[in-house]
C-alpha positions in Angstrom: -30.4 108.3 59.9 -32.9 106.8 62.9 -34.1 110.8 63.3 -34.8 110.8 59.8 -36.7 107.4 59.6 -38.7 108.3 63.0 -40.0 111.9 61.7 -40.8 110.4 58.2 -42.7 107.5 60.0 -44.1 110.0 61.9 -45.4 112.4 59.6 -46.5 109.4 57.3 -48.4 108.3 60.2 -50.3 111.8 60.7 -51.0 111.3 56.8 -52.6 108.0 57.0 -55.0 108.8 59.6 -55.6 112.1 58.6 -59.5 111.9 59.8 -58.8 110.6 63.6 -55.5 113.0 64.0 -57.9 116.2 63.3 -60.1 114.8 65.8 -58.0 114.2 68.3 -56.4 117.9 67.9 -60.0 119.1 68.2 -60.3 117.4 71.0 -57.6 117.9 72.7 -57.7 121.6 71.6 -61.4 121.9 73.4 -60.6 120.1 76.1 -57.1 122.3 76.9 -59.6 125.4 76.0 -61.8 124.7 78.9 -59.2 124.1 81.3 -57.8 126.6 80.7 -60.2 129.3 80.9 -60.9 128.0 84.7 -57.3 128.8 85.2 -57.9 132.5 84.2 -61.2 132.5 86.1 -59.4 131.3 89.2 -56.9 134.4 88.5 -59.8 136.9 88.1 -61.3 135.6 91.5 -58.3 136.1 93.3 -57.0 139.4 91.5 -60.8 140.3 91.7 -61.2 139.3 95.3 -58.2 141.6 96.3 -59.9 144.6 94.8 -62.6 143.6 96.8 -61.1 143.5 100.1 -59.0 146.3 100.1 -62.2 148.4 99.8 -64.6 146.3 101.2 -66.2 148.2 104.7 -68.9 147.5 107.7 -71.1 149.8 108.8 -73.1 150.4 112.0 -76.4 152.3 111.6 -77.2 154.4 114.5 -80.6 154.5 116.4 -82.6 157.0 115.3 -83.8 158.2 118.7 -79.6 158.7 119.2 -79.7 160.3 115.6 -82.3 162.8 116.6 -81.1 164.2 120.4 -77.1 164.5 118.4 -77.3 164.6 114.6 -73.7 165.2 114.5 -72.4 162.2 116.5 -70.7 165.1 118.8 -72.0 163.1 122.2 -71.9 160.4 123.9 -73.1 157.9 123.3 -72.7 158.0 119.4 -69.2 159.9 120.1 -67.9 157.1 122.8 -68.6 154.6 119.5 -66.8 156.3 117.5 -63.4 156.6 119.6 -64.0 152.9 120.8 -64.4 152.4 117.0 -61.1 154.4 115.9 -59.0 152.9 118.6 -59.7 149.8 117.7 -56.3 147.6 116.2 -56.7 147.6 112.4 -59.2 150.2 111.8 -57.8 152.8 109.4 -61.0 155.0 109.1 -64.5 155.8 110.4 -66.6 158.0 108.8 -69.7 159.6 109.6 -72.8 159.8 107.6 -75.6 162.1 108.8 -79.5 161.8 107.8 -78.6 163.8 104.9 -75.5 162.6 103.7 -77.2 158.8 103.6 -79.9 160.2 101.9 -77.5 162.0 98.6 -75.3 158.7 98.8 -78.3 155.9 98.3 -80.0 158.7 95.5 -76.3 158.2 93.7 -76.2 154.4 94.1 -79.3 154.3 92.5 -79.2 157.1 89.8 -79.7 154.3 87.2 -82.5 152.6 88.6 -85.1 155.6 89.0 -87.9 153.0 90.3 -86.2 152.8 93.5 -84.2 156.3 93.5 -88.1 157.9 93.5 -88.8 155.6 96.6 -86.0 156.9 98.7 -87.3 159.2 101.2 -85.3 162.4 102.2 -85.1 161.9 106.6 -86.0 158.0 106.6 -82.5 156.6 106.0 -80.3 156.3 109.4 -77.5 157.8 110.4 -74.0 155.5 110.1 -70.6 154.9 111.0 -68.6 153.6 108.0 -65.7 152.0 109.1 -62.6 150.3 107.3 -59.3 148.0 108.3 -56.4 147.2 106.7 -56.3 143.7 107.3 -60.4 142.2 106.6 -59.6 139.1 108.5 -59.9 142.1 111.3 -63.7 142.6 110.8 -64.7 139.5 113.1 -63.0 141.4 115.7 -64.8 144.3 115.1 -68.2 143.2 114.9 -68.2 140.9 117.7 -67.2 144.0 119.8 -69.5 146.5 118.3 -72.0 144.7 116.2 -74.9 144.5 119.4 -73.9 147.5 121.2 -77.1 149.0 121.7 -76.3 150.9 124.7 -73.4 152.6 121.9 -76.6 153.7 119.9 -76.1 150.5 117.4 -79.1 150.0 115.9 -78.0 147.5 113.2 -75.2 146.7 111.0 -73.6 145.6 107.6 -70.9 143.1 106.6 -69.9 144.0 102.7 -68.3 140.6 102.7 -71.5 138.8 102.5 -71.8 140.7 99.0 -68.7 139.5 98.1 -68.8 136.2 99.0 -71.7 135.4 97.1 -70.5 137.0 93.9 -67.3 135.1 94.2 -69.4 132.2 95.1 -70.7 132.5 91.6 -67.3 132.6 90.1 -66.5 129.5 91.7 -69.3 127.8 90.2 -68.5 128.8 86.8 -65.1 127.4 87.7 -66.2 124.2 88.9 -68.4 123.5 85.7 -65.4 125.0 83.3 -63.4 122.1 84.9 -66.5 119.7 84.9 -66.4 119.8 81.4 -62.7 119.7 80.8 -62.7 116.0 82.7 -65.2 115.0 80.6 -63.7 116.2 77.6 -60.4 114.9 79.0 -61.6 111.5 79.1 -62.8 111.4 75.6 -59.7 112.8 74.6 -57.6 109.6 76.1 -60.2 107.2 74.6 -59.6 109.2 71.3 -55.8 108.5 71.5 -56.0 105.0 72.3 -58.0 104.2 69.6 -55.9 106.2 67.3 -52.4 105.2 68.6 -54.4 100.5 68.2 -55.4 101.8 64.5 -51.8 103.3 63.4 -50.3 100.3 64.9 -52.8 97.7 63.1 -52.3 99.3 60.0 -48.5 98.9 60.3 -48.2 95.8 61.7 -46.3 94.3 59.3 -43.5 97.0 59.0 -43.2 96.7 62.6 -42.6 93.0 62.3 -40.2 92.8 59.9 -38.4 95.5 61.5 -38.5 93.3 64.8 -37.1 90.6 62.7 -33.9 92.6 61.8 -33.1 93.9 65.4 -34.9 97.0 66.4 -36.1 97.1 69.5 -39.8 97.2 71.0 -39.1 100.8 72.0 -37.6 102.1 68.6 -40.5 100.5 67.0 -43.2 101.9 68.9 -41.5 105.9 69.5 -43.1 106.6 66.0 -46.8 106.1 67.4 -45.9 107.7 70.8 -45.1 111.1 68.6 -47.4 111.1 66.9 -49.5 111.5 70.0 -47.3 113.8 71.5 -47.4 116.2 68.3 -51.4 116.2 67.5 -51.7 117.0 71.2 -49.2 119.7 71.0 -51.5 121.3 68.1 -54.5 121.1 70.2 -52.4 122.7 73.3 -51.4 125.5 70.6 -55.0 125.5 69.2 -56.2 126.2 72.5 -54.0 128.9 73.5 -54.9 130.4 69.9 -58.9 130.0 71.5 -57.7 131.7 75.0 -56.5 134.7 73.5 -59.2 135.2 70.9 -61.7 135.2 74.2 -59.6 137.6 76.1 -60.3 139.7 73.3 -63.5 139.4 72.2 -65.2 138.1 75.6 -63.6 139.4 78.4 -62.3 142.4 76.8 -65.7 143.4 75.2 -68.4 141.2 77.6 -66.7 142.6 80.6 -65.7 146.0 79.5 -68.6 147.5 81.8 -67.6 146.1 84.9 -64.0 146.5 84.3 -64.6 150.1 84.1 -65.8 150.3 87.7 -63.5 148.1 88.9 -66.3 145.3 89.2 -63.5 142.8 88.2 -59.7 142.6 87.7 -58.9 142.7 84.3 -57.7 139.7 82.1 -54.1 140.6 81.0 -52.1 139.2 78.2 -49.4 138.0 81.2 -52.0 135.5 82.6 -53.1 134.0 79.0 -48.9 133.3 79.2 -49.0 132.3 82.5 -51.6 129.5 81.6 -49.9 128.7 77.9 -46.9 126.4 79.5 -49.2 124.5 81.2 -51.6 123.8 78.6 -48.2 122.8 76.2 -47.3 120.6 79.2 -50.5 119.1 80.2 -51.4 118.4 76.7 -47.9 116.7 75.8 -48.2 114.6 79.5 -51.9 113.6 78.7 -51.2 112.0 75.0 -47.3 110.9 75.7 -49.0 108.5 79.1 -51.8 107.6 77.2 -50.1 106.5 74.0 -47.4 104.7 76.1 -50.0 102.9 78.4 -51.7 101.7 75.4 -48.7 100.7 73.9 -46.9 98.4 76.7 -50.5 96.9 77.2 -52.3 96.6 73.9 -49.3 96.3 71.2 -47.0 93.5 71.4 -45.0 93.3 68.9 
């Protein structure tokens, strides 16, 4: 019988503010939406990053004068820097790239930009040593041995991780103002609920009394308006969950198809829209549930 009159209270409730319960599902539903697409940014960073790493490499470009006197790296000194190099704890590979092997490899970077493939000159580009670890927390180690070794025939050097710290330095920022927006969003979204949760109990003020009057208690009185809360933000959480997959699909599905293709980026899966989904259920129940009951205890006394 009290389960009975507490959902009929509470889907009259919905009913009679019909107008501020759609806009607090909106809201709620935007504000879940943003938050969680950082969440699945913050999993394409790290699945991303990964990727990354396991294939990111440094590479030491060889004087030229060493280049020209042993084009093969078959002497010393460009052959001691190769043993030091592949005796080194952590190194899985080092690979050697002649005049003319540099040369094909920077022409295939740059097939699809022919204003800098037609600039590339056939001799000019130096000799190199790629060379890869297992663990890239080993590269520090590495370079600091290597990196100024000119009496090795090291001419200069690159770090790949640069390049990939400031594309994930990117990601980050699009994280940062995904979750910018989702506080601001969030507090509208509280201030929504409050004023929603004062109006339904204004408007039943006298029901509530009399009720009071008979024996209910302040807590059986005021669950009604606390689920109503709770339920408009639960269709905002499944609102925005609806919104998460529909971008999986149509953005990063179809934006990023490209640069999934060459393994640019790890792939959204359906498994992390999941992942997120609890948490947005949760996060919008805990959000309207402690705002309703705040506003309750300190602005409804009856």
């Amino acid at each position: 019988m009290r389960a009975n009159f507490i959902i009929s209270e509470v889907l009259n409730g919905l009913r009679r503010n019909a107008t501020m319960t759609i806009a607090m599902i909106i809201t709620t539903a935007i504000t879940l939406g943003m938050f969680g697409g950082g969440l699945l940014v913050i999993q394409m960073a790290d699945k991303s990053q990964k990727i990354f790493l396991d294939r990111v490499e440094m590479e030491f470009y060889l004087n030229p004068e060493v280049t020209e006197r042993d084009p093969q790296c078959e002497a010393d000194p460009c052959a001691q820097l190769r043993r030091g190099l592949e005796n080194e704890s952590g190194v899985t590979s080092v690979t050697y790239l002649d005049k003319d092997e540099a040369y094909k490899r920077a022409k295939e970077i740059f097939a699809n930009n022919p204003d800098l493939a037609e600039n590339i000159v056939e001799g000019t580009l130096p000799a190199s040593l790629r060379v890869r670890v297992s663990d890239p927390a080993q590269f520090d180690a590495v370079l600091t041995e290597y990196a100024g070794r000119k009496d090795l025939g090291v001419d200069a050097f690159k770090d790949d991780r640069k390049l990939v710290q400031r594309i994930f330095s990117v990601l980050d920022g699009v994280r940062n103002a995904t979750f910018a927006i989702a506080s601001v969003l969030a507090v509208a979204a509280i201030l929504l609920i409050i004023n929603t949760v004062q109006i339904a109990a204004f408007t039943r003020r006298t029901e509530v009394s009399i009720m009071r009057l008979v024996g209910a208690t302040r807590w059986y009185t005021q669950l009604p308006f606390l689920l109503e809360a709770v339920v408009s933000a639960l269709a905002g959480a499944l609102l925005a969950i609806g919104g998460l997959l529909l971008a999986k699909k149509f953005f990063f599905d179809t934006a990023l198809k490209e640069l999934y293709g060459v393994s640019f980026f790890a792939r959204i899966e359906l498994t992390d829209v999941l992942f997120v989904a609890p948490w947005l259920i949760l996060g919008g129940i805990v959000l309207a549930g402690a705002t309703a009951y705040v506003t309750l205890r300190v602005y409804v006394r009856e």
